[in-house]
N, C-alpha and C positions, 0 to 999 in steps of 0.2 A: 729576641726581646721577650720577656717574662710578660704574661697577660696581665692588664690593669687590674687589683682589685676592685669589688667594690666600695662603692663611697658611703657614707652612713646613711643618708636619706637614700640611697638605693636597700641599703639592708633590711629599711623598717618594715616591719610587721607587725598588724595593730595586735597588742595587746599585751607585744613583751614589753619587760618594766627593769629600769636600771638604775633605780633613784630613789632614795631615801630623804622627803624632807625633816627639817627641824621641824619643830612642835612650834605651831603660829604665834608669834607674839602680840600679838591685836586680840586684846581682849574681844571676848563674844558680846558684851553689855558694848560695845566704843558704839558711838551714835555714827548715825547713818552717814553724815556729811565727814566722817575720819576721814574717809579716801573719795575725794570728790566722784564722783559720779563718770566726770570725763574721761577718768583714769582706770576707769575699772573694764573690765575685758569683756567683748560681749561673745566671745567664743575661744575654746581655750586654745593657747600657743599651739602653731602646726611643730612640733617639736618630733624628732625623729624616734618610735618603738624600737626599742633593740638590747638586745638581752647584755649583763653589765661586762661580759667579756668580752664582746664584739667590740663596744666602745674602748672598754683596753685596750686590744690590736689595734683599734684603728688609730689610736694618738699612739702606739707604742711606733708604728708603721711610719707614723710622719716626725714623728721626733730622730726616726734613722736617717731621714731624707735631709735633715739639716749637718751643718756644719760650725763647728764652733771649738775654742781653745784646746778645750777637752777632749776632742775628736783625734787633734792631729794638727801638724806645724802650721800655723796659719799667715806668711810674711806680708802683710799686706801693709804694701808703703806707707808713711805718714801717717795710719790710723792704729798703731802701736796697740797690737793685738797679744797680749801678754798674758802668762797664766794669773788667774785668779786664785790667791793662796786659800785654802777652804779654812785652816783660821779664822782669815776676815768672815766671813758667812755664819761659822759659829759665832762670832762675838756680836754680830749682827741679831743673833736672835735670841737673845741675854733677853730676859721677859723684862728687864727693866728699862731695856732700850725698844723693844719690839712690842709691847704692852701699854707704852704711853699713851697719852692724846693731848694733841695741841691744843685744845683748852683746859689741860689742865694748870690751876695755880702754880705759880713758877717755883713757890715754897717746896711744891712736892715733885720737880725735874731738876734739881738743882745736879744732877749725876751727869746728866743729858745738857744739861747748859756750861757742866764746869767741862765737858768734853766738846765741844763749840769753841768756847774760849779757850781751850788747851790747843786744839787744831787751827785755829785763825791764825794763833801767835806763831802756832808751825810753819804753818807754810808762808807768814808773813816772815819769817823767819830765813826761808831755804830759797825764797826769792828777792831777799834784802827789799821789799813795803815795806811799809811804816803802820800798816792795816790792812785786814780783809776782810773782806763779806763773803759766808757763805750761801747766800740765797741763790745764783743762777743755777738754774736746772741741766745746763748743757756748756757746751765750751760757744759755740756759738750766741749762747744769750748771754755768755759771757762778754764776749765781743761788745754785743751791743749794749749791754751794762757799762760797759768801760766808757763805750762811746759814748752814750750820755751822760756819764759823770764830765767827760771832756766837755761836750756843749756847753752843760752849765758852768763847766769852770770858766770857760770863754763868755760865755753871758754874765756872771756875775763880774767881769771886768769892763763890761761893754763895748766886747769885741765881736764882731758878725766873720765869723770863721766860716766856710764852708765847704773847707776838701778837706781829701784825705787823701794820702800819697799811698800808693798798694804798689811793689814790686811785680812784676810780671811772671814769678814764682810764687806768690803767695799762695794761700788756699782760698777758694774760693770764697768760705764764707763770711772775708775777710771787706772785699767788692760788697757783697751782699748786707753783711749788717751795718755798713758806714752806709750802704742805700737806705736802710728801714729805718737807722737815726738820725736819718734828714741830710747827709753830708752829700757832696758829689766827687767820686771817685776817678783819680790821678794814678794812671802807671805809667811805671817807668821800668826799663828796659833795666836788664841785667848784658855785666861785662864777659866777654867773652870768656873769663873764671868763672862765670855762673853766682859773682857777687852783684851787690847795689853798685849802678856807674855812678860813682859819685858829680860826675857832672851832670846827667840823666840828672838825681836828685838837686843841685844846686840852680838846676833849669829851673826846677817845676814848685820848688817853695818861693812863699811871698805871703803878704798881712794877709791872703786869706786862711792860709794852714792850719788847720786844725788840728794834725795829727800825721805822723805815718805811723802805721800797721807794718810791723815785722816781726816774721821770726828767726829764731836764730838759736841753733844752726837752723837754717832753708831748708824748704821744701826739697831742694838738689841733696839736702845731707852735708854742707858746707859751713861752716862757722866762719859770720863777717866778721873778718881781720880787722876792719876799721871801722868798726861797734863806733867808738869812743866820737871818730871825725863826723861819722853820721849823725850821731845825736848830738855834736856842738853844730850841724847845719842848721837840725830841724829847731833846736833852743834857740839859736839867735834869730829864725823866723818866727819866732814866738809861739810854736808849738810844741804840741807834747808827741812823748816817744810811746806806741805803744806794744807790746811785748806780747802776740799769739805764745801762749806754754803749748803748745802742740806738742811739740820735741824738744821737753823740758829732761825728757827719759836721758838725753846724750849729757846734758850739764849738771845733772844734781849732785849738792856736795862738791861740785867742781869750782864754777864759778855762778852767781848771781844775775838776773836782768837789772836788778836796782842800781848793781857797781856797774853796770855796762853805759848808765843813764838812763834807763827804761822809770817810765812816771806812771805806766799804768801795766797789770800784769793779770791774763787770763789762766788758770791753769784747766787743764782735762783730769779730771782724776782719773778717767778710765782710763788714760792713755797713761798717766804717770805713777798713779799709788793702787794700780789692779785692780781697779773697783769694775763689776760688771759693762763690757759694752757692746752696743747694739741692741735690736730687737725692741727700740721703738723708747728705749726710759726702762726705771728714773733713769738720771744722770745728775753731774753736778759739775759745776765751771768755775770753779771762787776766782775771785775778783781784788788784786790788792793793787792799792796805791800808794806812792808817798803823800808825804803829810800835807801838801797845801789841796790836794784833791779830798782829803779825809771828809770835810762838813758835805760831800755833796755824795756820800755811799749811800745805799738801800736803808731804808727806813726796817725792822728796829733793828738794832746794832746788840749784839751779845756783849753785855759789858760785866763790872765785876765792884763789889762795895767794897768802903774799907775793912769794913766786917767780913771780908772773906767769902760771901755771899754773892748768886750771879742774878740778874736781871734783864730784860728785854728793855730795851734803851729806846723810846720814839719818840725824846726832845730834840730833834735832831729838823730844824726850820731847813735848813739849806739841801736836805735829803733830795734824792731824784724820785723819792717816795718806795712802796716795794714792789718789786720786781718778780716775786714769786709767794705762795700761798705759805701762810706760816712762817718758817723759817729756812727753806728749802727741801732737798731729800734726804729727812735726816738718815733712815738705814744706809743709804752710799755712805754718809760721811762717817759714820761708824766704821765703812770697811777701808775709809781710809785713814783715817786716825789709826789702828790696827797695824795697815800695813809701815806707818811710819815710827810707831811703840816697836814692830816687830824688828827693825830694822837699823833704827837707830842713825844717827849723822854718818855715820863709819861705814855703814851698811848703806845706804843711798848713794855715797860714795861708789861703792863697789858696785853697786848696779848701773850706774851711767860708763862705769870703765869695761865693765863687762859687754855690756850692750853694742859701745864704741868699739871694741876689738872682736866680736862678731861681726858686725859690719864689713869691718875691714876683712875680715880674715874670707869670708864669700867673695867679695868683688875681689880680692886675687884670684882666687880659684876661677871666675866665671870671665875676666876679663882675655883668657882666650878664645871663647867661644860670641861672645857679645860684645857690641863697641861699650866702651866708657869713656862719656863724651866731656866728665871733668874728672879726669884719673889725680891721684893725690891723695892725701889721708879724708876719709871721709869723716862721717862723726855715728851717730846713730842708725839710721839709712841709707843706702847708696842710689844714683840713677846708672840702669843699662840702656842700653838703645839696641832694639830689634832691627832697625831699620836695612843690615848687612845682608836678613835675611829676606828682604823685597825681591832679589835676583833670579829665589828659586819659587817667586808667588809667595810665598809667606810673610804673615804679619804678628804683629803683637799679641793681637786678638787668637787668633789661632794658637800659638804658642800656649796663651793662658788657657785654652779649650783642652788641648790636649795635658796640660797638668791633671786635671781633673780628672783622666784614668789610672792616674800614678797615685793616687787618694789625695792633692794635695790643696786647699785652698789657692788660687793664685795670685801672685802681690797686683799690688795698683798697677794697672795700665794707662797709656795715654794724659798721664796725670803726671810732674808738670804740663802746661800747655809747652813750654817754651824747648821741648824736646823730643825731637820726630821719634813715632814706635817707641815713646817711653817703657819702660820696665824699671818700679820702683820696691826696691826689698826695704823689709826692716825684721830683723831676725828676733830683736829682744834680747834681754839677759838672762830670760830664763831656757833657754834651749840649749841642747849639748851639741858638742863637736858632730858626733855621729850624727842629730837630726841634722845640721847643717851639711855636715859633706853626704848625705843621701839627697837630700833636695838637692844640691849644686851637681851631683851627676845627675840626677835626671833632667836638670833644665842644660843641659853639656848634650845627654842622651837626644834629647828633643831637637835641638841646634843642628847635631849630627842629622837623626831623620827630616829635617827642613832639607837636607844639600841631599841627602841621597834617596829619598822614599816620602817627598812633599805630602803627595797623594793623602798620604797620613795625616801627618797633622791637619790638613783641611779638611778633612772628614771627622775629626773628632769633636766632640767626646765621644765614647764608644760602651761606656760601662755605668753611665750615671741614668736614671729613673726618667729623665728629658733630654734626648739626643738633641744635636746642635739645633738651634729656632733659628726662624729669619730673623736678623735683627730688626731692621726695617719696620719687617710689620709687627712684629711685637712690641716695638716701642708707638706705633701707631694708631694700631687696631688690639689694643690688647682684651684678652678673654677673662671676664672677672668673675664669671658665676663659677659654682662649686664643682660644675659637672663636667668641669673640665680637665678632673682629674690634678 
């Protein structure tokens, strides 16, 4: 093990200096109550001394300690971890997209508004709505944006709806944001293909339906065959269909949630148009619906004059009002407008066929060493199951410890719930044959050392900066101060 360095506040020593401020903008005349008295410091910040290359190393040290696209193949199931084309990033920082301010007169962002409104009708476009909002900051406030556009659609009929039907594959945050917009959550089992049992579903609807939350293809990496019978169940209970884009990456340019019967449609840009993700935000979730849900989107609406002119739209009475400051984040939506100019109908295409025969083309490869507990053409992601190798002590979790000596990020584990020792890939359409058959021999390699040299794998990881933790207690007793290294 290489010795800890130290940490910055161990480095300090009074009197070295690594900081340069601006020249004060508080005038010397401002009168004494400018900064209320409460606010002012009665002794200066304990901030750590330390000379300006010390601080270099020491971010340059922890930026090595992370993991990210740019690093190396990152497969991790359902959260479609895909390269960010650096394109999008320059066009992002175009001084007249990156220079703005939301107060400014809309006379003088008409660049920034006519690109709003070019992007809405895009992606209202690529998911057959009728409209979109791009205010939600994440795909999960997406969710719950949709869902409350659905309550008021049910309230403004004077209907008291209050479930929400969630497949037993879903993603989680799907349980969770129908819980935070008032609804009460209905699962239903999946059929032993790993689709909606359509009797499961014909059980659990009735006058109080609000909604089901699907996506499609699944969590499993499956596309419902009977899209079509399921959403003539949930319409003739008098609810609406509503459409996670999660794993929108396997259908673009192929087919639509709108032609599928989907009334309401979340997209992830991070997941779908490569817009940065992780690491806490921005993000962005747009939100489209067909047209009898239109009067009840986020308050103000991008709209457009006959004069060819664009406008911020907030006569909109029936709004669920807004959902996020401004007008969302607008740099994300710059890198994904970008990446859909860059790429074109033809080219989105191409990335969803791509993406789909990567999939495939791994789970041939690995389905001799791992179970594949729904074999058959997948779509985007596939599920494995570890569970074969319980016989020699080994688990899931181990498996994914010891990728991490191999440099590899490792995909979702234990995620679906609905499949013992999950292992879920999702490769993307940006990676080559070679990064894929070098990951699939070393999770083949791994497999192997499970059956002959266990020992291994449950002692790993062996090469990374924090050797294996108890799980246990670091989910329990976890150590938050700095000095923990």
């Amino acid at each position: 093990m290489k010795p800890e360095k130290a940490l910055i506040f161990e480095m300090s020593r009074p009197g070295r200096v690594a900081y340069s401020l601006p020249a004060c903008d508080v005038p010397e005349s401002a009168p004494a109550d400018y900064i209320p008295a409460s606010m002012l410091r009665s002794k200066p910040a304990e901030l750590p001394e330390v000379y300006e290359v010390d601080v270099i190393r020491h971010y340059t040290e922890l930026s090595r300690r992370n993991f990210g696209i740019d690093n190396g193949f990152y497969p991790l199931g359902s959260c479609t971890m895909k390269y960010n084309p650096k394109i999008n990033e320059n066009t992002a920082r175009f001084a007249g997209f990156a220079g703005i301010h939301p107060y400014q007169p809309v006379e003088s962002i008409q660049g920034a508004l006519e690109l709003l409104y070019t992007l809405q009708n895009d992606l209202a476009a690529l998911t057959g709505m009728d409209q979109v909002t791009l205010q939600p900051a994440a795909g999960a406030h997406g969710e719950w944006t949709g869902l409350m556009m659905i309550r008021a659609y049910h309230e403004s009929r004077g209907e008291k709806r209050t479930k929400v039907i969630v497949p037993d594959s879903s993603h989680g945050t799907n349980p969770a944001s129908a819980t935070v917009a008032g609804f009460e959550t209905i699962t239903i089992t999946s059929n032993e293909r790993g689709h909606v049992d359509l009797d499961a579903l014909r059980a659990a609807v009735g006058p109080d339906t609000a909604a089901l939350m699907l996506t499609n293809p699944s969590t499993l990496g499956l596309f419902e065959e009977q899209i079509e019978e399921i959403a003539a169940i949930i319409h003739k209970a008098g609810g609406l269909l509503y459409y996670d884009g999660a794993n929108s990456n396997a259908i673009m340019g192929i087919t639509r949630p709108g032609d599928m019967g989907f009334d309401v449609v979340h997209l992830n840009l991070h997941k779908t148009m490569s817009t940065p993700h992780g690491g806490g935000g921005p993000g962005a979730g747009p939100v489209g619906v067909k047209s009898r849900l239109i009067p009840f989107l986020p308050k103000p609406v991008v709209a457009k004059r006959e004069d060819g002119t664009f406008y911020f739209d907030f006569d909109r009475p029936a709004s669920i009002g807004r959902v996020k400051a401004y007008y969302g984040n607008f740099g994300i939506l710059v890198r994904a407008y970008t990446y859909i100019r860059t790429y074109g109908p033809e080219g989105l295409r191409r990335v969803s066929e791509c993406a789909v025969l990567n999939a495939n083309y791994m789970m041939r490869r690995l389905s001799n060493a791992y179970e594949i507990p729904y074999p058959g053409v997948c779509k985007h992601e596939f599920v494995m199951s570890g569970r074969g190798l319980k016989r020699y002590g080994v688990r899931t979790l181990d498996v994914a410890k010891r990728l991490l000596d191999f440099g590899y990020h490792p995909p979702t584990i234990y995620f679906p719930l609905n499949v013992e020792e999950c292992i879920m890939i999702e490769p993307t359409e940006t990676e080559s044959k070679e990064t894929l058959d070098a990951f699939v021999d070393t999770m083949i390699s791994i497999a192997k050392e499970a059956e002959e040299t266990p020992e291994v794998v449950l002692n790993a990881p062996y090469d990374t900066v924090v050797r294996r933790l108890d799980e246990t207690q670091a989910a329990r007793k976890p150590v938050l101060n700095c000095s923990c290294g």
